[in-house]
C-alpha positions as CSV (number, residue, x, y, z in Angstrom):
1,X,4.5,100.5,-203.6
2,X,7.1,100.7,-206.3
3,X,10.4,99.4,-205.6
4,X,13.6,101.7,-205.4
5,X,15.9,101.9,-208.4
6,X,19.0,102.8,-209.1
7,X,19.6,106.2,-211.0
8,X,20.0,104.7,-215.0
9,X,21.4,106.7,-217.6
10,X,19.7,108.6,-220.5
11,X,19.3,105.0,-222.5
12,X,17.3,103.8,-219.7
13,X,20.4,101.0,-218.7
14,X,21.7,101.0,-216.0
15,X,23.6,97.8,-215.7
16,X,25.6,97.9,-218.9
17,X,26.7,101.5,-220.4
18,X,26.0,100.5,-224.1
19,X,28.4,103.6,-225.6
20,X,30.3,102.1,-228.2
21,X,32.5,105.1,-228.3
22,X,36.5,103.9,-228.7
23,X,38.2,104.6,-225.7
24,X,41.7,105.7,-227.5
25,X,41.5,109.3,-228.9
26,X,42.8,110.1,-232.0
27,X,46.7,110.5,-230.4
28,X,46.3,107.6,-228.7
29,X,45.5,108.6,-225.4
30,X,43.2,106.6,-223.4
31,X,39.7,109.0,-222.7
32,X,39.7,109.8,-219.0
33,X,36.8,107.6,-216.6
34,X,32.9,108.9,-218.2
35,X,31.7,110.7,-215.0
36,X,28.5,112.3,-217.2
37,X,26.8,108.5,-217.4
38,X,25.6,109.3,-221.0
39,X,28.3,107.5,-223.0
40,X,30.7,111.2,-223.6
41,X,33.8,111.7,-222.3
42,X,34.7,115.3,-220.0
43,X,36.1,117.9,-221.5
44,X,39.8,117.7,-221.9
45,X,39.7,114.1,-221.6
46,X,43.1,113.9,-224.0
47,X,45.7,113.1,-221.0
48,X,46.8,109.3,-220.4
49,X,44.3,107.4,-218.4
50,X,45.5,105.9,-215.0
51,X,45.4,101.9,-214.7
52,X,43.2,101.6,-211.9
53,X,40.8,104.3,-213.7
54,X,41.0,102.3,-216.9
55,X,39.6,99.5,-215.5
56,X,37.4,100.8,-213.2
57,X,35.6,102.7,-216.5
58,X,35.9,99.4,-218.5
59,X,33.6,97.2,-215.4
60,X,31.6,99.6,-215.2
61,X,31.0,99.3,-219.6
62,X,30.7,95.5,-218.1
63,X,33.5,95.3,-221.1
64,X,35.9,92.4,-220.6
65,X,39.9,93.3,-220.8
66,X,43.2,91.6,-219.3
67,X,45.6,92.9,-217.1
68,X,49.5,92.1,-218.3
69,X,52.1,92.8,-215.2
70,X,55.8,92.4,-215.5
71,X,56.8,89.9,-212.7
72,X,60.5,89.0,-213.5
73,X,63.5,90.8,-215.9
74,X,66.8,90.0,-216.3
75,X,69.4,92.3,-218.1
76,X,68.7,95.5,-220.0
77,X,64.7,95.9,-220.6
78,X,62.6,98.9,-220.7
79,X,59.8,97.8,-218.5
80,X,60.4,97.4,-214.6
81,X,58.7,95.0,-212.6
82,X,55.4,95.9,-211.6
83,X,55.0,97.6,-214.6
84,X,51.2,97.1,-216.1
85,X,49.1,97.0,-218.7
86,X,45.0,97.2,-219.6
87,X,44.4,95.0,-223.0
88,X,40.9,95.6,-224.6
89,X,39.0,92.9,-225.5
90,X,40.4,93.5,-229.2
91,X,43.7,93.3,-228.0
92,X,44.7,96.8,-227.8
93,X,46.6,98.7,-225.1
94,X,44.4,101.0,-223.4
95,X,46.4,102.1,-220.3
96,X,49.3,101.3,-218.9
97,X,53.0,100.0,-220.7
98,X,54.8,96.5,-220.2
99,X,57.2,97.4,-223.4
100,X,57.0,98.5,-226.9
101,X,57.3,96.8,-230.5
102,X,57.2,93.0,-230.9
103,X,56.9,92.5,-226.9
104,X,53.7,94.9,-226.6
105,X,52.1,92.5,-229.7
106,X,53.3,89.2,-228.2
107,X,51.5,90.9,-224.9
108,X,48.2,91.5,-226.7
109,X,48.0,88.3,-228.5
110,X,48.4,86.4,-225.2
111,X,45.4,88.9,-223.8
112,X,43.0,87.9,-226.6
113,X,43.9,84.5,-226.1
114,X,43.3,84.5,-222.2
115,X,40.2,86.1,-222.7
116,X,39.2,83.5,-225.1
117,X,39.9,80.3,-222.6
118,X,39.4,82.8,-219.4
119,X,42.7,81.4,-218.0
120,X,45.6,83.5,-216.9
121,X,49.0,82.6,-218.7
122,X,52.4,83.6,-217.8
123,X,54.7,84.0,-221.1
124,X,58.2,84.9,-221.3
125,X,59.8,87.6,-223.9
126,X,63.0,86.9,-224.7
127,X,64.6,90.0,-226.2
128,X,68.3,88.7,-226.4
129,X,67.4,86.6,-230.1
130,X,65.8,88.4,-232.6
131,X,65.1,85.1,-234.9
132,X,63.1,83.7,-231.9
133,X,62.5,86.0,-229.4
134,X,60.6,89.1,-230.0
135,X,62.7,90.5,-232.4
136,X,64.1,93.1,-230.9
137,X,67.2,92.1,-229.4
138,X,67.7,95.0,-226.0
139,X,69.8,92.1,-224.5
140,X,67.5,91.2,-221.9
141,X,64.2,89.2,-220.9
142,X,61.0,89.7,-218.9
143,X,58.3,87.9,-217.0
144,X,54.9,88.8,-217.8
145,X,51.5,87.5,-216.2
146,X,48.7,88.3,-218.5
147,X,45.4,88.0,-216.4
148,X,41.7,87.9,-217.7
149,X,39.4,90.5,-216.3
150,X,36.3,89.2,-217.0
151,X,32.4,90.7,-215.9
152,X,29.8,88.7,-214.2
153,X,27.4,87.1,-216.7
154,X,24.4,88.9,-216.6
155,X,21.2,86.6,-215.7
156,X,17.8,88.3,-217.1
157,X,14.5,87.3,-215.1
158,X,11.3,88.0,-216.6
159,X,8.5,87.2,-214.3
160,X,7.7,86.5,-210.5
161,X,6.8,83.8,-208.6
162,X,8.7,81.6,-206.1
163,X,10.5,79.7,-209.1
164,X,11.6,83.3,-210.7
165,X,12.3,84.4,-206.5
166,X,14.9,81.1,-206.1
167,X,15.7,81.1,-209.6
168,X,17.3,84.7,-208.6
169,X,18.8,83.5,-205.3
170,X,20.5,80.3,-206.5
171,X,22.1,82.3,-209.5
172,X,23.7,84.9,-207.7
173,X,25.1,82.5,-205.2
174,X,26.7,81.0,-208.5
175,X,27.9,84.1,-209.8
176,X,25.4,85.7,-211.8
177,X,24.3,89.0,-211.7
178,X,20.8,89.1,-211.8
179,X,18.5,92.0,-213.0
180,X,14.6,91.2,-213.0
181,X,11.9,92.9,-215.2
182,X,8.3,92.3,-213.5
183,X,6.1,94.7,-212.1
184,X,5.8,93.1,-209.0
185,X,9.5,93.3,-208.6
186,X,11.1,94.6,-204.9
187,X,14.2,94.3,-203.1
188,X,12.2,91.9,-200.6
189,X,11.0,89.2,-203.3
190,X,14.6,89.6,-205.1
191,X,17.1,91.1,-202.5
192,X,20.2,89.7,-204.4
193,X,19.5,91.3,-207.8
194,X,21.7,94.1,-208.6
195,X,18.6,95.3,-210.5
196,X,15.1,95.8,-210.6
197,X,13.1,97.0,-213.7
198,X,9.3,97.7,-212.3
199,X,8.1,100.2,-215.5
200,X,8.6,97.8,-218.5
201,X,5.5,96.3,-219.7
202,X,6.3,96.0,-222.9
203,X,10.1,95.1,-222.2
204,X,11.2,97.5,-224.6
205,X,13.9,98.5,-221.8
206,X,15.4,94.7,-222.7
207,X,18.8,95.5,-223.5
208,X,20.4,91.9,-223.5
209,X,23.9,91.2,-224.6
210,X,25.2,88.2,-227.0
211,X,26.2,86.7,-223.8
212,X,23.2,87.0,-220.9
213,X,21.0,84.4,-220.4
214,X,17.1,85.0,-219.5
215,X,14.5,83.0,-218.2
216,X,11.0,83.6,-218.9
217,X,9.0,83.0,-216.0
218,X,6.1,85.1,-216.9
219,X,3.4,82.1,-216.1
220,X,1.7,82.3,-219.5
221,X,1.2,86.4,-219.4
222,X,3.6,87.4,-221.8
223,X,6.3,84.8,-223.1
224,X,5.1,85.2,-226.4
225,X,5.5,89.2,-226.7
226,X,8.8,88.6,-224.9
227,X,10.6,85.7,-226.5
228,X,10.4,87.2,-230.4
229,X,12.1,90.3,-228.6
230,X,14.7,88.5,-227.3
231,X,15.4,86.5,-229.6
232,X,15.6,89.5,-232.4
233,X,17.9,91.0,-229.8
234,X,20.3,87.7,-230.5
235,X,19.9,86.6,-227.0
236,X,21.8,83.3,-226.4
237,X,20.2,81.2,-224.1
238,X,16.8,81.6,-223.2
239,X,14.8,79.6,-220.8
240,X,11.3,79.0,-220.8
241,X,9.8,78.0,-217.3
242,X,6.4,76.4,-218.5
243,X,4.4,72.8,-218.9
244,X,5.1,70.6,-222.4
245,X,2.2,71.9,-223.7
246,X,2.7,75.1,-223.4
247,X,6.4,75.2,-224.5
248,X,4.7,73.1,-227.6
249,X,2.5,76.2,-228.2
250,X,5.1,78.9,-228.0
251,X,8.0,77.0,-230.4
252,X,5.0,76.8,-233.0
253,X,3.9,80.5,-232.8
254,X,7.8,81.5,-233.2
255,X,7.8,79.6,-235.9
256,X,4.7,81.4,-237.3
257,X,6.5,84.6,-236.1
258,X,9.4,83.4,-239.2
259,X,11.9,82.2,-236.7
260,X,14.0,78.9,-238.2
261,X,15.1,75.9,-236.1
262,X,18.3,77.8,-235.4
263,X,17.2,80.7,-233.4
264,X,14.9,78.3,-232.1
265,X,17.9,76.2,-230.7
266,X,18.4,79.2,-228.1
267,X,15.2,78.4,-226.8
268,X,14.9,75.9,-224.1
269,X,11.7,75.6,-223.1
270,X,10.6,73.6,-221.0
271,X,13.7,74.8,-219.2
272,X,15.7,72.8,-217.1
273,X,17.7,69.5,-216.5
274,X,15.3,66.7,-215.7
275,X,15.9,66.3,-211.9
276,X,12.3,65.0,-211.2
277,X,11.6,68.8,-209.4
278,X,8.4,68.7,-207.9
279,X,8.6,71.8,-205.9
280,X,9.7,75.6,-207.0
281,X,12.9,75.0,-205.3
282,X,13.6,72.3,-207.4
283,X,12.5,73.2,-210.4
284,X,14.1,77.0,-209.7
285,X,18.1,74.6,-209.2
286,X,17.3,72.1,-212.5
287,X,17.0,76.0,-214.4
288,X,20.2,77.2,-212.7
289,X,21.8,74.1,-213.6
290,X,21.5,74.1,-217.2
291,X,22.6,77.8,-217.6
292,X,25.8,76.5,-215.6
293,X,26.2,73.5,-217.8
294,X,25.6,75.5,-221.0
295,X,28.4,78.1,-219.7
296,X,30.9,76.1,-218.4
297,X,30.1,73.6,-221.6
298,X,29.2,70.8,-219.2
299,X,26.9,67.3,-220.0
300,X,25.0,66.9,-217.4
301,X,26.1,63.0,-216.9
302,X,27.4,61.5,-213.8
303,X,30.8,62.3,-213.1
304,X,31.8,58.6,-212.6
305,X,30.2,57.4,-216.3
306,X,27.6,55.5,-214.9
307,X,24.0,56.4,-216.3
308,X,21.3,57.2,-214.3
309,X,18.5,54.7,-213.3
310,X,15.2,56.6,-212.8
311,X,13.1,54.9,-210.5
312,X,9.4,53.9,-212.7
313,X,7.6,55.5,-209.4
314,X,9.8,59.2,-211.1
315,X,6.7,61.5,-212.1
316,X,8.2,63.7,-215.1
317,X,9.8,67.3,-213.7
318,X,7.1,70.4,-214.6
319,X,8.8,73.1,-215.3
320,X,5.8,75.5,-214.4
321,X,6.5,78.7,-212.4
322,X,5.0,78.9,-209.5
């Protein structure tokens, strides 16, 4: 029995819209919310877009932006507090107003900037100088917190199996959004994925993104058809679930394939920090693991400096799915 899908645009995704129309018109109106789902704006879509529909359209483009409020002012400025603004990911003002001239740039360099380090800042404009302040002296000053609004990373699973089943579950408890491509894929093996892909046997419905990660847990039916796709695609960071040997086999036949060392430095196979994982479980949290340490830019050494003493009894981890 096939499991249930959501509806999915014309270009077959349905997680990420992959329009790359501009959202700003020509007179530099923001293009009212896409309610079609094929990437074109409604007719008469010139007026100035609402905030909250702004950045509704923009998570649902899984596009990243930042959010500038005015929280404080003192003396004579144009912007009241409250006041907000959507930045695009370029640093662009798509929505919204927080002031004009040197303070709206000052605004959208701190934007680009927060969603660089994903850290909110708050940054003050001082309009009274005009040497250091913005320089535009109104004879006033305002508050402004510039938030990053920033999308879910997107976790592809390519495969089944309990490994691929856990792998699922432990990354959306982490904070991953998970869309798996199997044929055996259902809402009962995977009921935490905000996806399921059931009809792509050749994956040519892979869409990934410069920043998903995917894990290959296709149990030696398919990793090499999949991995030059996704590696063509740019993908990031891929992880292979397989034995030594057989992540021996598939690095040579990329190589073959004309792929260099570097894009086989996105490549980790056999995936996974060695935790000595015997079972699925285990071997489903040392793949989880090293996705989080490679986003968040981690080590993997102990927090207090000490290095780890393996016990000689320590049979080496297999990362096989299972």
């Amino acid at each position: 029995m096939r499991a249930m899908r959501p509806d999915k645009p014309p270009d077959k995704r349905y997680i990420r819209l992959t329009s790359t129309k501009r959202l700003i018109t020509e007179d530099g109106h923001m293009m009212q919310p896409d309610v079609r789902g094929d990437g074109r704006p409604n007719a008469g879509a010139s007026a100035p877009a609402d905030v909250l529909d702004t950045m509704l359209t923009l998570r649902a483009r899984r596009q990243p932006f930042a959010l500038a409020t005015v929280i404080g002012t003192e003396g004579s400025v144009s912007a009241r507090i409250g006041s907000k603004a959507v930045i695009d990911r370029d640093g662009r003002v798509v929505a919204g107003w927080v002031g004009g001239g040197c303070a709206e740039g000052m605004v959208c360099q701190t934007a680009v900037d927060c969603l660089r380090t994903q850290e909110g800042q708050v940054i003050e404009l001082d309009m009274n100088d005009e040497v250091l302040g913005t320089g535009m002296p109104c004879g006033g000053s305002a508050r402004v917190f510039v938030e990053p609004m920033l999308q879910k990373p997107l976790l592809w699973i390519l495969g089944h199996g309990r490994v691929a089943e856990t792998v699922c579950r432990i990354a959306a408890l982490v904070g991953f959004d998970v869309v798996v491509d199997d044929p055996m894929a259902d809402s009962v093996r995977y009921p935490d994925a905000v996806g399921l892909l059931t009809d792509d046997i050749d994956y040519s419905q892979l869409t990934i993104g410069p920043d998903d990660y995917v894990v290959v847990a296709t149990q030696h039916k398919g990793d090499h058809e999949s991995l030059p796709r996704l590696l063509r695609e740019g993908a990031n960071h891929v992880a292979l679930i397989a034995s030594r040997k057989r992540s021996r086999l598939i690095l040579d036949f990329l190589r073959q394939e004309g792929f260099g060392e570097d894009d086989l430095a996105h490549v980790h196979a056999p995936a996974g920090l060695n935790l000595g994982a015997r079972t699925p479980e285990e071997i489903a949290l040392s793949v989880v693991s090293e996705i989080v340490m490679h986003r968040r830019g981690g080590s993997g050494a102990r927090k207090d400096g000490r290095l780890y003493s393996v016990p000689a009894t320590t049979e080496p981890q297999r990362a096989e799915a299972a």
